[in-house]
PDB file of N, CA, C, O and CB in Angstrom:
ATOM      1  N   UNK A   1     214.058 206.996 -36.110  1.00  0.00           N
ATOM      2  CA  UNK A   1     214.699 206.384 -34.962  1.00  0.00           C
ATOM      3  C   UNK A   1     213.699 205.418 -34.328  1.00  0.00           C
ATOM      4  O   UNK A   1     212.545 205.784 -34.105  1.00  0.00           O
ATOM      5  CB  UNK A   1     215.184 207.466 -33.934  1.00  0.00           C
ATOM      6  N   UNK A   2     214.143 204.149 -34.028  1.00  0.00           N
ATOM      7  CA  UNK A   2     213.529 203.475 -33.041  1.00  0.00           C
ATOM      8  C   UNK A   2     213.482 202.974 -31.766  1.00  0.00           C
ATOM      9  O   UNK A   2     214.646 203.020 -31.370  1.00  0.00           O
ATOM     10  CB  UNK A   2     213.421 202.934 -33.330  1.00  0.00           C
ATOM     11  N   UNK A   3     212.909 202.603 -31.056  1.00  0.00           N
ATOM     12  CA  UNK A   3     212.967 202.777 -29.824  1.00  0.00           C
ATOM     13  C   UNK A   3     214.752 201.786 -28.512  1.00  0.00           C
ATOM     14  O   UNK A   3     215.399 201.879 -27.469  1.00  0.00           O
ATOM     15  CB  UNK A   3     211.191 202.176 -29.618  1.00  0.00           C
ATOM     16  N   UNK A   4     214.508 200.834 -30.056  1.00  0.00           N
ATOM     17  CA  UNK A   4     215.951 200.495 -29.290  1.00  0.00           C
ATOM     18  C   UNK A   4     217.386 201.402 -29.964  1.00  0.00           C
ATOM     19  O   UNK A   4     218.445 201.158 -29.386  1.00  0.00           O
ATOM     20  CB  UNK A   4     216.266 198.605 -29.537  1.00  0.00           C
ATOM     21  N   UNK A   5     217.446 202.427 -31.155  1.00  0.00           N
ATOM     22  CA  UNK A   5     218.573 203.122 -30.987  1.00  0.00           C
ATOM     23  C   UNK A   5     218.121 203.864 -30.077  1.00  0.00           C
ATOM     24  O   UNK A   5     218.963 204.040 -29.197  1.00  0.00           O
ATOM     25  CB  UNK A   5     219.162 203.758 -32.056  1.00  0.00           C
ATOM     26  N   UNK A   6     216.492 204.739 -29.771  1.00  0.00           N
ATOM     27  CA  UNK A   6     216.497 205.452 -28.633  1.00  0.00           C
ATOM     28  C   UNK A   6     216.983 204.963 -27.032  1.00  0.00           C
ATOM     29  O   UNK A   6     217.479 205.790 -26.267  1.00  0.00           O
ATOM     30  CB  UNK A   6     215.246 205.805 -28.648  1.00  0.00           C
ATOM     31  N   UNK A   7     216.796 203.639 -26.663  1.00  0.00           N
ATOM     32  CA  UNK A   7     217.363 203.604 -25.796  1.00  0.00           C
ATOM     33  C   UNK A   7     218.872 203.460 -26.023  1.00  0.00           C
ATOM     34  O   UNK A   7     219.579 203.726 -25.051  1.00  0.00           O
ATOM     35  CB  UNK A   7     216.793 202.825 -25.163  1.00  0.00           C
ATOM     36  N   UNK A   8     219.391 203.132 -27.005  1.00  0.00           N
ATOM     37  CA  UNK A   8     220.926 203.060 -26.447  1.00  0.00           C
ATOM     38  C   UNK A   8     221.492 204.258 -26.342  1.00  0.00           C
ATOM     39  O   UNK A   8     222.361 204.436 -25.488  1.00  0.00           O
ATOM     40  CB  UNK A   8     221.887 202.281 -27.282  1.00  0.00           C
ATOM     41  N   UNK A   9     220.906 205.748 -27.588  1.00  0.00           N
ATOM     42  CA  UNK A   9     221.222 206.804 -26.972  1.00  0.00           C
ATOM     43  C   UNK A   9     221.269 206.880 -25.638  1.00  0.00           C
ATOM     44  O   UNK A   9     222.308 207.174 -25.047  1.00  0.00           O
ATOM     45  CB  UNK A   9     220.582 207.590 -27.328  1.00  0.00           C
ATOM     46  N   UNK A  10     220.138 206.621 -25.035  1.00  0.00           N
ATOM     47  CA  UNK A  10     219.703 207.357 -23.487  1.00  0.00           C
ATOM     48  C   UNK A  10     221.264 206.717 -22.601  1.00  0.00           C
ATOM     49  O   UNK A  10     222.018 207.398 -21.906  1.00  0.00           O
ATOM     50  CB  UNK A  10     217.654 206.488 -22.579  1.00  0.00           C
ATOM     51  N   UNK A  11     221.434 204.687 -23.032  1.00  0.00           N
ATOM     52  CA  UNK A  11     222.587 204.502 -22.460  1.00  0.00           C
ATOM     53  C   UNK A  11     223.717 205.113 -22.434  1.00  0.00           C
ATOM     54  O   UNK A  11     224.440 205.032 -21.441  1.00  0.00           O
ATOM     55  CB  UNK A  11     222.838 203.706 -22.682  1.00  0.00           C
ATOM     56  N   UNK A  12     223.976 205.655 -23.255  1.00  0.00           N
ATOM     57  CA  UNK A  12     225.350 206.417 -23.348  1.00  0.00           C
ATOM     58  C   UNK A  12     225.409 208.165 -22.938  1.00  0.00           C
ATOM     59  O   UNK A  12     226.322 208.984 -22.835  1.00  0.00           O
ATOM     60  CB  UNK A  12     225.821 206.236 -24.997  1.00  0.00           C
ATOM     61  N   UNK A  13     223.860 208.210 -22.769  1.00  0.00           N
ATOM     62  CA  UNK A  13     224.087 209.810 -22.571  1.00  0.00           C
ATOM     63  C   UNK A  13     224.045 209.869 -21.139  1.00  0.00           C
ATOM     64  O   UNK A  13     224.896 210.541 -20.555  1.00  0.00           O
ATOM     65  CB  UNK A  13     222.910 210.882 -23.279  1.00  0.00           C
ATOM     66  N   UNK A  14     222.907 209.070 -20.313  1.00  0.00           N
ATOM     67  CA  UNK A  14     222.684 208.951 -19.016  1.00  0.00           C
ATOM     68  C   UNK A  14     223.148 207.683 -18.453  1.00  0.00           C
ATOM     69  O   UNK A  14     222.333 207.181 -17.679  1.00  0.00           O
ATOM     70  CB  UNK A  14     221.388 209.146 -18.781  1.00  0.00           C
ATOM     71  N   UNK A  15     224.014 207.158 -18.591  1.00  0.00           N
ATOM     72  CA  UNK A  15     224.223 205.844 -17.893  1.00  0.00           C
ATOM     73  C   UNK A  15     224.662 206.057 -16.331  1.00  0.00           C
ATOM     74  O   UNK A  15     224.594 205.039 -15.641  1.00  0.00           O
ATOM     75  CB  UNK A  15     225.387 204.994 -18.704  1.00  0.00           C
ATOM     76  N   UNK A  16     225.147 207.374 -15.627  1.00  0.00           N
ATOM     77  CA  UNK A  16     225.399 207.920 -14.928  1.00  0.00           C
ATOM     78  C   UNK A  16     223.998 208.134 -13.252  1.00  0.00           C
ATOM     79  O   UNK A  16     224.031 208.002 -12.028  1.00  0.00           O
ATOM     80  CB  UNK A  16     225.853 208.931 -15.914  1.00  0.00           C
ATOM     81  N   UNK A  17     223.077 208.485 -14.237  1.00  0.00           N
ATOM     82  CA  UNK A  17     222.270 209.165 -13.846  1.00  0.00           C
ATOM     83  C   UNK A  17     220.757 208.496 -14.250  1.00  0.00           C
ATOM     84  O   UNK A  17     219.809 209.170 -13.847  1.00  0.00           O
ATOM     85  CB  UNK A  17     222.638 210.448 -14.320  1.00  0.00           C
ATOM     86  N   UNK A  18     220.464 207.443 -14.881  1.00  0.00           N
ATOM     87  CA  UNK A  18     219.817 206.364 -15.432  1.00  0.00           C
ATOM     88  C   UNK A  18     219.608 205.663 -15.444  1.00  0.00           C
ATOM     89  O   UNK A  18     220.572 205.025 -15.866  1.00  0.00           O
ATOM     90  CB  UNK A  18     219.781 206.068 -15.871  1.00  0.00           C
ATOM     91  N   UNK A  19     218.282 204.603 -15.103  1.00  0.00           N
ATOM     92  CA  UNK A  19     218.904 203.203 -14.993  1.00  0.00           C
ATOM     93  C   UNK A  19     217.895 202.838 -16.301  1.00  0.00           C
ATOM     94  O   UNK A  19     217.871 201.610 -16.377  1.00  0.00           O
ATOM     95  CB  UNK A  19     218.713 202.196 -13.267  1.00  0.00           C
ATOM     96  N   UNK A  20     217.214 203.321 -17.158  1.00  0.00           N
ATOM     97  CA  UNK A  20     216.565 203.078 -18.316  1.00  0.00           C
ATOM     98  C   UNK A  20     215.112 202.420 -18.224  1.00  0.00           C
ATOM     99  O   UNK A  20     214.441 202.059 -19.191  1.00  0.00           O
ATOM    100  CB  UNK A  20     217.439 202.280 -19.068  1.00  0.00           C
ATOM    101  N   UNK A  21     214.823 202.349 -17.136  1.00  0.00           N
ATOM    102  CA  UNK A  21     213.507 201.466 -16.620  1.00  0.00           C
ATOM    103  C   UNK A  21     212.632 201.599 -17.623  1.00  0.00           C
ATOM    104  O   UNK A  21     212.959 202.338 -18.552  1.00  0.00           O
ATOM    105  CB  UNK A  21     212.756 201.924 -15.232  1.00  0.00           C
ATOM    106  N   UNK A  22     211.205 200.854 -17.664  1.00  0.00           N
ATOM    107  CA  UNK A  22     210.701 200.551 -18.881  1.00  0.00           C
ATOM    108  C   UNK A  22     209.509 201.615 -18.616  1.00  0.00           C
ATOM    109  O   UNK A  22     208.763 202.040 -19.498  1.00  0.00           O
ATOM    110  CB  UNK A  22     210.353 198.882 -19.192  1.00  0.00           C
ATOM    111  N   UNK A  23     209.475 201.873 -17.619  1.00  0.00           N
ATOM    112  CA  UNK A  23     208.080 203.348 -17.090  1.00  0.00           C
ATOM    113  C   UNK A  23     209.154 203.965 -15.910  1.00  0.00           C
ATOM    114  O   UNK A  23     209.569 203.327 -14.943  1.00  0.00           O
ATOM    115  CB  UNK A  23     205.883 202.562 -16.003  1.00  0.00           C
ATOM    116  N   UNK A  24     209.444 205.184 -16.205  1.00  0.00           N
ATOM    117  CA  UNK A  24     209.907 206.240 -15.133  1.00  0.00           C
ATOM    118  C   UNK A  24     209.292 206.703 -14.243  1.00  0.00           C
ATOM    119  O   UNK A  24     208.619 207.723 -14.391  1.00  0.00           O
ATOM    120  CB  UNK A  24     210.244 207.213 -15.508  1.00  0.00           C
ATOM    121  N   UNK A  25     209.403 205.938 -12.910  1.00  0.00           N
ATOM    122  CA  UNK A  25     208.219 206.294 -11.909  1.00  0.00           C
ATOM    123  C   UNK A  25     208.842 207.173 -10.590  1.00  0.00           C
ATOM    124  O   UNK A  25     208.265 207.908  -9.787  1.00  0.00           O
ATOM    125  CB  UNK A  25     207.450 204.748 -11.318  1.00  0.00           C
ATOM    126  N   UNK A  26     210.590 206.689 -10.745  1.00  0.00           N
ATOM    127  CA  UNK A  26     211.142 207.009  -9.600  1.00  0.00           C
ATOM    128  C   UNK A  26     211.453 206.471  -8.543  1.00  0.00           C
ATOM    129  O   UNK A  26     212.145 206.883  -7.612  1.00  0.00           O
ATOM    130  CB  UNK A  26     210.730 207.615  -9.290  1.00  0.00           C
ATOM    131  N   UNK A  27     210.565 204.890  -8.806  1.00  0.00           N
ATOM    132  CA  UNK A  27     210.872 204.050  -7.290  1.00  0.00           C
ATOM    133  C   UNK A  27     212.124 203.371  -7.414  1.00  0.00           C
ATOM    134  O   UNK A  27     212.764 203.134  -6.389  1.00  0.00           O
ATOM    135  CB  UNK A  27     209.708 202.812  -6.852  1.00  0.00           C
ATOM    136  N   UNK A  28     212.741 202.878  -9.012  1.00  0.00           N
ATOM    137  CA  UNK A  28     213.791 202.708  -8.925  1.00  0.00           C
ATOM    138  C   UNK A  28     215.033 203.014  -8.272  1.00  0.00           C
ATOM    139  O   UNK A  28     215.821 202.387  -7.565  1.00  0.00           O
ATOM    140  CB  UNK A  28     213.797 202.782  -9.539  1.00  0.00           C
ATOM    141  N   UNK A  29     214.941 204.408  -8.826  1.00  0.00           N
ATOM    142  CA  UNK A  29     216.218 205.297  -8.184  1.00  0.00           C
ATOM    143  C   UNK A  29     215.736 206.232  -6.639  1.00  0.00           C
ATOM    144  O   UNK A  29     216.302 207.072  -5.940  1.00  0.00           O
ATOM    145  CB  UNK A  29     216.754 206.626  -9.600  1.00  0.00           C
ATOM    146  N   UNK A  30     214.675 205.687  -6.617  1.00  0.00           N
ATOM    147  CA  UNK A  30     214.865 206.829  -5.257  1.00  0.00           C
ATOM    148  C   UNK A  30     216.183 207.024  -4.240  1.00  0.00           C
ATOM    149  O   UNK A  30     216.830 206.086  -3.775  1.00  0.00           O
ATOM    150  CB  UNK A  30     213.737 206.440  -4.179  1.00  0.00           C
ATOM    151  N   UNK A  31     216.418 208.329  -4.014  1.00  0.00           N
ATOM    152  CA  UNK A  31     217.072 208.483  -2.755  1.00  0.00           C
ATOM    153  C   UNK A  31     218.592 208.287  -3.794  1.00  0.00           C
ATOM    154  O   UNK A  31     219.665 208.346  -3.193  1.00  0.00           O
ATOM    155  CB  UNK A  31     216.570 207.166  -1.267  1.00  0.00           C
ATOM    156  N   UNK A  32     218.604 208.124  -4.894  1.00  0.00           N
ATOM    157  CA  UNK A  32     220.522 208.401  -5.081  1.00  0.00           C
ATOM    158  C   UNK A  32     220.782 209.788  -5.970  1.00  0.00           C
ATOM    159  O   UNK A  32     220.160 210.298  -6.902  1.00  0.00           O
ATOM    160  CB  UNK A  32     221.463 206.843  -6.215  1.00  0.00           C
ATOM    161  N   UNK A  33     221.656 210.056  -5.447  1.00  0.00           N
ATOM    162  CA  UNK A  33     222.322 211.637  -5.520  1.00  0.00           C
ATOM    163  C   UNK A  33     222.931 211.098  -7.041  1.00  0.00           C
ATOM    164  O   UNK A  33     223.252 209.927  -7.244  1.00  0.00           O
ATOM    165  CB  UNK A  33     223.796 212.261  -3.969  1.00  0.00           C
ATOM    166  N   UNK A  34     223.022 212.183  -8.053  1.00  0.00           N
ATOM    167  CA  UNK A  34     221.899 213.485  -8.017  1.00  0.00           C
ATOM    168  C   UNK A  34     220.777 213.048  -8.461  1.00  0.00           C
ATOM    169  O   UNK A  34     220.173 214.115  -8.567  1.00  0.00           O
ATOM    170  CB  UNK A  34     222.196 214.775  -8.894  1.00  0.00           C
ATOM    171  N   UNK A  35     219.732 211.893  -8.951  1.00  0.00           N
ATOM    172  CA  UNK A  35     219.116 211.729  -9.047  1.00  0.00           C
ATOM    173  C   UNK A  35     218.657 212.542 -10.568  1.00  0.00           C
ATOM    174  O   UNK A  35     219.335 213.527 -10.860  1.00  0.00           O
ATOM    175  CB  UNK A  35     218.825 211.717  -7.943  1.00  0.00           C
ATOM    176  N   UNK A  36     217.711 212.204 -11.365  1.00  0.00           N
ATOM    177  CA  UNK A  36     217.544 212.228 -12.673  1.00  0.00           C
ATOM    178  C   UNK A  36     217.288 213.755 -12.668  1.00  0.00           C
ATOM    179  O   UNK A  36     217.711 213.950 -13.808  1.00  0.00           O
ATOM    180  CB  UNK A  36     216.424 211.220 -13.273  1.00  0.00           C
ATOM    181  N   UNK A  37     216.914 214.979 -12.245  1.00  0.00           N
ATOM    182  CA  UNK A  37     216.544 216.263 -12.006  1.00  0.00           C
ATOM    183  C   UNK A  37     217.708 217.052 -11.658  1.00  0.00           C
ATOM    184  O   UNK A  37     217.701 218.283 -11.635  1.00  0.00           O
ATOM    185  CB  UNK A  37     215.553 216.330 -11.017  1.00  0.00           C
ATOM    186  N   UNK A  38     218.922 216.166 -11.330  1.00  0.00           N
ATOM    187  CA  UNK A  38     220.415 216.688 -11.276  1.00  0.00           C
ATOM    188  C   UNK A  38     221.156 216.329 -12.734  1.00  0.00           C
ATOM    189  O   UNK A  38     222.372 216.513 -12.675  1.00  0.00           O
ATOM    190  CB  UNK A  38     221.294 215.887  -9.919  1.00  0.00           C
ATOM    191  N   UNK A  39     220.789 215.967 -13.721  1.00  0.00           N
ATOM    192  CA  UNK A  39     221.646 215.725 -15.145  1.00  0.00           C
ATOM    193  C   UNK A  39     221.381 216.783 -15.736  1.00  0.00           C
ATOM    194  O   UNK A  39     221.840 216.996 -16.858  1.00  0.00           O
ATOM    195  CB  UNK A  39     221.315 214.499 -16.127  1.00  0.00           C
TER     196      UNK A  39
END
């Protein structure tokens, strides 16, 4: 697998709950319900 089928998995599994950022730091999504620790 490479990293772009890995991300399109992630699109379709988390698109909800995801915004796919290129480093997961959290400042993206801060503060929206449920937030990545709620999937």
């Amino acid at each position: 697998m490479d990293l772009l089928t890995a991300r399109k998995n992630a699109a379709d599994r988390l698109s909800r709950a995801c915004r796919l950022c290129r480093q997961c730091n959290g400042v993206a999504c801060a503060g929206e319900i449920p937030g990545f620790g709620g999937v």
